[in-house]
N, C-alpha and C positions, 0 to 999 in steps of 0.2 A: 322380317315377317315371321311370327309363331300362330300354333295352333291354339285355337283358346279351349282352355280343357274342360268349358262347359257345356260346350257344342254335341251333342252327342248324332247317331243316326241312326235311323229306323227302316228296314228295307219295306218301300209301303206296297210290295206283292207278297213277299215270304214275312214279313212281321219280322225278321230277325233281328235283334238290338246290338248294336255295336257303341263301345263308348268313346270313340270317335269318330266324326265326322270326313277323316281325312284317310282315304286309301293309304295302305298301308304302315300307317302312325300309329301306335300303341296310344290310349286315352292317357292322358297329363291331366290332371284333375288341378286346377287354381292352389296355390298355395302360396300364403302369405304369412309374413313375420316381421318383428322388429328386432333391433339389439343399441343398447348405447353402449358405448367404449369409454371407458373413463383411462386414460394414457398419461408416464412421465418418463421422462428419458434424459439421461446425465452421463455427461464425458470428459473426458480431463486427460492431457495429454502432457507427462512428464519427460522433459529432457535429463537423463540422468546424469550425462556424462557427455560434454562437448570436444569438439576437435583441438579445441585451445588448454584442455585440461592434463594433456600430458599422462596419460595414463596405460602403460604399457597394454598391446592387443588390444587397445577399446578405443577406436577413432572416436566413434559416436553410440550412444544407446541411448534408446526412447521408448518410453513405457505408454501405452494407452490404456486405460480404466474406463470402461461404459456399462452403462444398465438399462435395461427397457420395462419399466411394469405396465398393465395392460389389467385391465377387468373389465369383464363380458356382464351383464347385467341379466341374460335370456336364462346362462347355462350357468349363472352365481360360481364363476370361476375368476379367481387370478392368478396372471401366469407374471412372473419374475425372472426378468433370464440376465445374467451377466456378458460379458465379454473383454478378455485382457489378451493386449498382444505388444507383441516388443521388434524391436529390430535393432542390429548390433553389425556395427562396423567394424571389424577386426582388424583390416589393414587397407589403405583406402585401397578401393577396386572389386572388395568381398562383403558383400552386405548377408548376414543369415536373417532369417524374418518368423517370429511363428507368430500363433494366435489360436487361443482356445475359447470357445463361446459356446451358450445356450440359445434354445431357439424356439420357437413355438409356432403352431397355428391352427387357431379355433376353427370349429366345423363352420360349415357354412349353413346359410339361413336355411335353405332346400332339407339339408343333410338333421338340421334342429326338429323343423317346422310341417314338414312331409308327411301326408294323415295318409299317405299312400298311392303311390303309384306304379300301374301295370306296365312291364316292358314285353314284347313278343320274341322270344331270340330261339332260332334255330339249335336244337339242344339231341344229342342222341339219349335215348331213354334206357341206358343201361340195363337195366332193372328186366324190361321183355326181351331184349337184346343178346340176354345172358340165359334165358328160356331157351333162344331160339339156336342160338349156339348150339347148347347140351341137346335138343333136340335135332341139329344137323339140316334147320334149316338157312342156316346162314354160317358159314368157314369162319369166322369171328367176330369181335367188337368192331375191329374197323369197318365191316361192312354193314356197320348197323346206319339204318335209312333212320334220318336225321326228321327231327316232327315241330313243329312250332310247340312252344314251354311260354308260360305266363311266367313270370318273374315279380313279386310285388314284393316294392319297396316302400319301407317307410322310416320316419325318422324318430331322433327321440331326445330331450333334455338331458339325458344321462349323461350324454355322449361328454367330455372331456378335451381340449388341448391336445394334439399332437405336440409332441415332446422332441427335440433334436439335440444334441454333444457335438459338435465341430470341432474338429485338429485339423490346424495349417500349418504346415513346416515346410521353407523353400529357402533359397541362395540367389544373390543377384552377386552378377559377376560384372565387373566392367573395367579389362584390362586397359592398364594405360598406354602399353606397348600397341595396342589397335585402337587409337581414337574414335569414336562414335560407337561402339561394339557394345553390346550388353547383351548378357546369355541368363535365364531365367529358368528354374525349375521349382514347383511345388509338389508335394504331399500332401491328400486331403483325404481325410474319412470323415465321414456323417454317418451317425445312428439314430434312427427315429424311433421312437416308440409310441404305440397306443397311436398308430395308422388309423383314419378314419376314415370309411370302406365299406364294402359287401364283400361277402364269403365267395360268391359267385353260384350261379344255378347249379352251371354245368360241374362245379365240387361238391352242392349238396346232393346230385344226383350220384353221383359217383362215390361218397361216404353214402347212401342209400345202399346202394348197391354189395357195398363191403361187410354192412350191419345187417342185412338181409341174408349174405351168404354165413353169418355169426348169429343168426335166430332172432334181430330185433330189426327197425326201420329206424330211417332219420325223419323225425316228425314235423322237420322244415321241410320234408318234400310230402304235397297231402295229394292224394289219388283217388279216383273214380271207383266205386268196385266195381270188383273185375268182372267180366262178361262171360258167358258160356264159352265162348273161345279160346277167351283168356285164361280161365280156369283149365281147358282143356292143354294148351300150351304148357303150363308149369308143372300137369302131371306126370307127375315120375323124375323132375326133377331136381328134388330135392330142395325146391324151394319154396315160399310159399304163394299162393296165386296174387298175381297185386294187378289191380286196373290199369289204366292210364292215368298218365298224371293231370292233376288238373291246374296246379299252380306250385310256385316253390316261393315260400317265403322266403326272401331275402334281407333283411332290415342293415340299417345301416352300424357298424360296430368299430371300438377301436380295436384294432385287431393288435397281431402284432409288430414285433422291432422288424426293421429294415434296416442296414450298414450296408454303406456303400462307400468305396476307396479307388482311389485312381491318382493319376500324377498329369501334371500340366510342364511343359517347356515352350522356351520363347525364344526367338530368335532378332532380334533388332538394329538393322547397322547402317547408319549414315554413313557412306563411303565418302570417304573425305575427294575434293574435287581433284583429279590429278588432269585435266584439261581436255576430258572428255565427258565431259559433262556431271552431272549430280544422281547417283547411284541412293535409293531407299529402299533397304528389302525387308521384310518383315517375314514371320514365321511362327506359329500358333499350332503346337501339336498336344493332344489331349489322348490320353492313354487309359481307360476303363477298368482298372482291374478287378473289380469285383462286385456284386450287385447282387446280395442275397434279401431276400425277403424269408424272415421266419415264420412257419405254417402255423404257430398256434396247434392247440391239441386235436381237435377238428382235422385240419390240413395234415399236421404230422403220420394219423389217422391213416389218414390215405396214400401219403408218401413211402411209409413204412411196408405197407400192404405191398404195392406196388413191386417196390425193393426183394419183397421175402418170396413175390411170385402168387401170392393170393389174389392179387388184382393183377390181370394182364397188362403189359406194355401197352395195350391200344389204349388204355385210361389215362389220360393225361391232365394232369393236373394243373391249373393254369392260372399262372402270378407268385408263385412258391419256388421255394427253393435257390439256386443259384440261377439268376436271371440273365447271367453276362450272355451277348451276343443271341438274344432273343428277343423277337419283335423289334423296337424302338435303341436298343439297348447296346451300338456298337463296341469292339473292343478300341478301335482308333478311330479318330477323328483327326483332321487337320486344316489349317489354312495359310495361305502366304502371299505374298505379294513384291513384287517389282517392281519401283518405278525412275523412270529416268528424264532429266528434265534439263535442257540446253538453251538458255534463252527465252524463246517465246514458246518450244515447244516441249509439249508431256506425252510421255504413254506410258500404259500402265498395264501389267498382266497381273491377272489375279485367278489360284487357282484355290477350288475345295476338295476335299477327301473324303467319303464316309465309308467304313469300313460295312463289311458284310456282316449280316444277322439273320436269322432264320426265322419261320414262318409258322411258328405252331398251329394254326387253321388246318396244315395239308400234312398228312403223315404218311409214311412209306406203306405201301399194299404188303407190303411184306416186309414186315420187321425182323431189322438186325439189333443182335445184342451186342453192345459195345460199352466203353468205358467213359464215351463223350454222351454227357446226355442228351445233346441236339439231333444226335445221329439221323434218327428217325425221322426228322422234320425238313421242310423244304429250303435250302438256303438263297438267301436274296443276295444278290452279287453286289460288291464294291461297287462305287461309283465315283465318278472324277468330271468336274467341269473347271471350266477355265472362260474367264470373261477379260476382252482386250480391248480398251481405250488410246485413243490418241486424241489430242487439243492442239490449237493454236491461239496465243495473245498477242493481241494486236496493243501494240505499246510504246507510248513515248513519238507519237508521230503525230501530236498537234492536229489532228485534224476529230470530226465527230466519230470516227471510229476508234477511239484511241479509247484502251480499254474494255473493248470487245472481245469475247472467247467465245470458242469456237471449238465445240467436243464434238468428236463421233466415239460411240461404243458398241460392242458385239456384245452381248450377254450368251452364255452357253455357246460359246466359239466353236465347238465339234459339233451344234445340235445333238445333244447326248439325252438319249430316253433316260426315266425314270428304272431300275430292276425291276422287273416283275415279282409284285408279291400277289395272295391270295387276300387283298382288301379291297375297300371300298370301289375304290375309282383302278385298281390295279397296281395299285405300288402301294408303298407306304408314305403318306403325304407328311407326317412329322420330320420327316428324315431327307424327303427327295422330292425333286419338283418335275410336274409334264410340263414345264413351259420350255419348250424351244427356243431355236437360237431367232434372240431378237435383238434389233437393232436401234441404237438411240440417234438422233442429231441434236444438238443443246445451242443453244445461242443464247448468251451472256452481254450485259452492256452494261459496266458501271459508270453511273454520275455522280 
């Protein structure tokens, strides 16, 4: 179900115009486009060096060469991206693996073809906020009461390709003194560049704010003039009188680079049968190390200010900087699994991991300064669920049941809540589920 954005409503006592129909919905105004993809893609996979060729420290080596070209017909761009990778056996048991590739991906039709659309988002309005400070009617930014902000977006041909660099470098281990064993680690960085985005309201308000207290405005935030009030509030404080805002241009840009690095391990072992039946454990850990987005001139702007103390710590700037372990954005993740199998019967334990992240929505009433920049912000606590299966097959008994299975499973084994964060539904749903422990029964019948 969508809101059709050309519905609009009219309160028919007060006359007032709203440009949508739908409580609480910001108007979506129809927007439509095309694009054709003209696409070719070519690979080739060379064995350089086989296991029969007798070559000192080189069991095996194989070369992959691929290419992808792509042309967008809307945005008259073609993107060309490579990709080479190898992997090299040095003594059997030790496999090294890399691969280096380009990447791409054109804006989408909305982000092209967008003649403009209003969002309503809850925004503090720095700008009076910082009046009311200096004039000691409010102890600081943090207590600035939050106002509904128009937000309009729209889009634009200009717009270009997001650009990515890929490095994978890892080890596959597979001792022969442990039959079934194989242990797995990578290295990976991506760099994107010319991100395709919005600057955000809540930063053009806040470089507003910064250029105002430096004698000019950011002319992406456009304001009301100001009212006998409002003029009377700014007097004497050194700033100059500004209305309320009435909208903040937001448009859609390639912003800047994003690099992001972290490392992957594995765990995989077929436990050979020593007469207690068939042992499979698996092991999936993912490790985040770094997740910076760069601010652009604009964001740096504000980041710098921030830094020097001309913009207070309650201005937070938001999608910039070092991102690790913020919103979405764990330092660990992991997963694993158990399973053991005797004949007719299985069970299986399976656990997840998601490490803790913070909440930039909710900041401390009273800010500390520290050398962690999350300090300030609310942290979402780790979480751990575990789901347990057991089956039975019915087998090998000639009768109409033969080959029937027969599962029960628990999902969320502890009924483990979701952390409480400060979103939509209470938590963060990217990351964590509110479904309780639920229970399956499964019947199975092959013919």
């Amino acid at each position: 179900m969508a809101a059709d954005g050309t519905i609009t409503f009219t309160d028919s006592v007060t006359g007032e115009f709203n440009g949508s129909d739908v409580a609480g919905t910001s108007p979506s105004p129809d927007t439509k486009g095309e694009r054709n993809v003209y696409s070719a893609f070519a690979e080739i996979f060379v064995p350089l060096v086989s296991e029969g060729m007798d070559v000192p420290l080189v069991e095996e080596l194989n070369l992959q060469l691929a290419g992808r070209l792509e042309h967008f017909d809307d945005i008259d761009e073609t993107a060309i991206v490579p990709r080479v990778a190898a992997s090299w056996t040095t003594v059997p048991g030790v496999t090294l693996r890399g691969a280096w590739s380009q990447g791409f991906r054109a804006p989408n039709l909305v982000q092209v073809n967008d003649e403009g659309t209003t969002r309503s988002n809850t925004r503090d309005d720095f700008v009076q906020c910082q009046a009311q400070v200096i004039k000691g009617v409010i102890p600081s930014l943090g207590s600035c009461a939050g106002a509904g902000v128009i937000s309009f977006r729209s889009g634009t041909d200009e717009l270009v390709p997001e650009d990515s660099t890929s490095i994978n470098l890892g080890v596959v281990l597979e001792p022969e003194f442990i039959p079934g064993l194989t242990l797995t680690a990578d290295y990976w960085r991506v760099r994107q560049t010319g991100l395709v985005g919005t600057f955000g309201d809540d930063n053009a308000i806040a470089l507003d704010l910064l250029r105002r207290l430096n004698g000019s405005t950011n002319p992406n935030v456009v304001r009301l003039a100001p009212t006998a009030d409002q003029i009377a509030l700014f007097a004497g404080t050194g700033l100059d009188a500004a209305g309320s805002i009435d909208f903040v241009n937001d448009p859609y840009l390639n912003l800047d680079s994003r690099t992001s690095k972290g490392m992957d391990f594995g765990l995989f072992y077929n436990v050979p049968d020593f007469g207690l039946g068939r042992f499979r454990v698996r092991l999936n850990v993912a490790r985040l190390i770094s997740f910076v987005q760069d601010a652009g001139p604009d964001g740096q702007e504000i980041l710098d200010a921030v830094a020097a103390g001309t913009l207070p710590l309650d201005v937070t700037v938001g999608g910039l900087g070092e991102l690790l372990e913020v919103e979405g954005r764990p330092k660990w993740r992991a997963s694993g699994s158990i399973n053991w199998e005797q004949g007719p019967v299985e069970i299986g334990l399976y656990g997840q991991y998601v490490g803790m992240v913070y909440d930039t929505s909710v900041v401390r009433d009273n800010l500390i300064v520290s050398e962690d920049p999350n300090a300030n912000f609310f942290p979402v606590d780790e979480w751990f669920t575990m789901n347990f299966s057991i089956a039975y097959t019915i087998e090998d008994t000639d009768t109409p049941l033969d080959d029937t299975r027969l599962r029960f499973a628990i999902n969320n084994l502890f009924d483990e809540d979701p952390p409480l964060a400060d979103e939509t539904y209470g938590f963060f749903s990217e990351l964590h589920s509110a479904r309780g422990r639920v229970f399956h029964i499964e019947l199975r019948k092959k013919f």
